[in-house]
C-alpha positions as CSV (number, residue, x, y, z in Angstrom):
1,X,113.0,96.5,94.6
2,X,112.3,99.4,92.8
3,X,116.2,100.5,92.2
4,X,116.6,97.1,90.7
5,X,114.1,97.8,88.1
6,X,115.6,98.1,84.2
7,X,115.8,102.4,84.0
8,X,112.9,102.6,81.3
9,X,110.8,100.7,83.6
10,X,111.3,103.1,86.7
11,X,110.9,106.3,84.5
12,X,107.7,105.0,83.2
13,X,106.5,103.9,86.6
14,X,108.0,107.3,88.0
15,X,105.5,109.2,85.8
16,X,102.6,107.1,86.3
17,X,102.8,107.0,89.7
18,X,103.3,110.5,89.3
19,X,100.2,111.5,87.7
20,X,98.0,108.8,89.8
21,X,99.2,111.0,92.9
22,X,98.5,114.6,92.0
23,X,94.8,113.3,90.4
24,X,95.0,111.9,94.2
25,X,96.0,115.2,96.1
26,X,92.7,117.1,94.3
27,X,90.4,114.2,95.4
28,X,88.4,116.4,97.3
29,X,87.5,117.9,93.4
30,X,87.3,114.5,91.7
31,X,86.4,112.2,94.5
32,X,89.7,109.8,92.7
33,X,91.4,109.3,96.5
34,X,94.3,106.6,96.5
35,X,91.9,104.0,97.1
36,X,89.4,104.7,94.0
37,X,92.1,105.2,91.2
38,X,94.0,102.0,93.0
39,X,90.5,99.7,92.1
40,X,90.5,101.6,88.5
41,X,93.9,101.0,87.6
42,X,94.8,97.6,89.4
43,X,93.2,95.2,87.2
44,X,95.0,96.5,84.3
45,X,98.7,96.7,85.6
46,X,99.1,93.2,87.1
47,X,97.1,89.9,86.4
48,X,98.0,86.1,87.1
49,X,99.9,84.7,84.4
50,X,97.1,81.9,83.4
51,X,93.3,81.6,83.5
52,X,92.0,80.9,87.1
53,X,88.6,80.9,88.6
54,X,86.5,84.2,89.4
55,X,87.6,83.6,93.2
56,X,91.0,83.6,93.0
57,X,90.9,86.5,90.3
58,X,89.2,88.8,93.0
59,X,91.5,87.7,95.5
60,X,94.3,88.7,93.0
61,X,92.8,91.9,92.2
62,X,92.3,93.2,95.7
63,X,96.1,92.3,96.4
64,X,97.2,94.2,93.5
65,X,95.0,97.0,94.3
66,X,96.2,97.2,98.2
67,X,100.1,97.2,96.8
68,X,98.8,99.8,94.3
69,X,97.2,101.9,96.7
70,X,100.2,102.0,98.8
71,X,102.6,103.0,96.2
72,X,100.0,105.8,95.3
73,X,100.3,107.0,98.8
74,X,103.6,106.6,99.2
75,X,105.0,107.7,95.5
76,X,107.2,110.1,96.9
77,X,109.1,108.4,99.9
78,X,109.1,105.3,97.1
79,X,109.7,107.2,93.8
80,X,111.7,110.0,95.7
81,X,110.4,113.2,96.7
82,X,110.7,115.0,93.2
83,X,108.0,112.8,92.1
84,X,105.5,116.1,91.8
85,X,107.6,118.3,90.3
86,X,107.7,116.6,87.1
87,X,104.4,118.3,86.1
């Protein structure tokens, strides 16, 4: 899915994804593993498209913060293996 995104889109999610997992690799310093920055960030990269109730909102927000925990963790099998070296 990722290849099939528009070329600004992957750059931009190349670089965030980037810098979510080197503040991930010092977590032992910040306490900001995969997990933490995943329930910090989630809410503000994906939402449903209309106004639902609180219940299905948190259900939302912990799938989007599972599917953006994993790319955290796996940002450089997924975002290819360069992914650190652009810092």
């Amino acid at each position: 899915l990722v290849n099939q995104l528009p070329e600004a889109n992957l750059i931009l999610l190349r670089h965030l994804f980037g810098v979510l997992h080197h503040i991930e690799q010092n977590s032992g310093v910040n306490q900001m593993n995969a997990f933490n920055l995943a329930l910090c960030i989630a809410p503000n990269m994906l939402w449903l498209p209309s106004p639902t109730g609180p219940e299905e909102e948190s259900r939302s927000t912990k799938k989007v913060a599972l599917l953006v925990q994993f790319l955290i963790e796996n940002s450089g099998e997924i975002f290819g293996g360069d992914i650190v070296s652009l810092f």
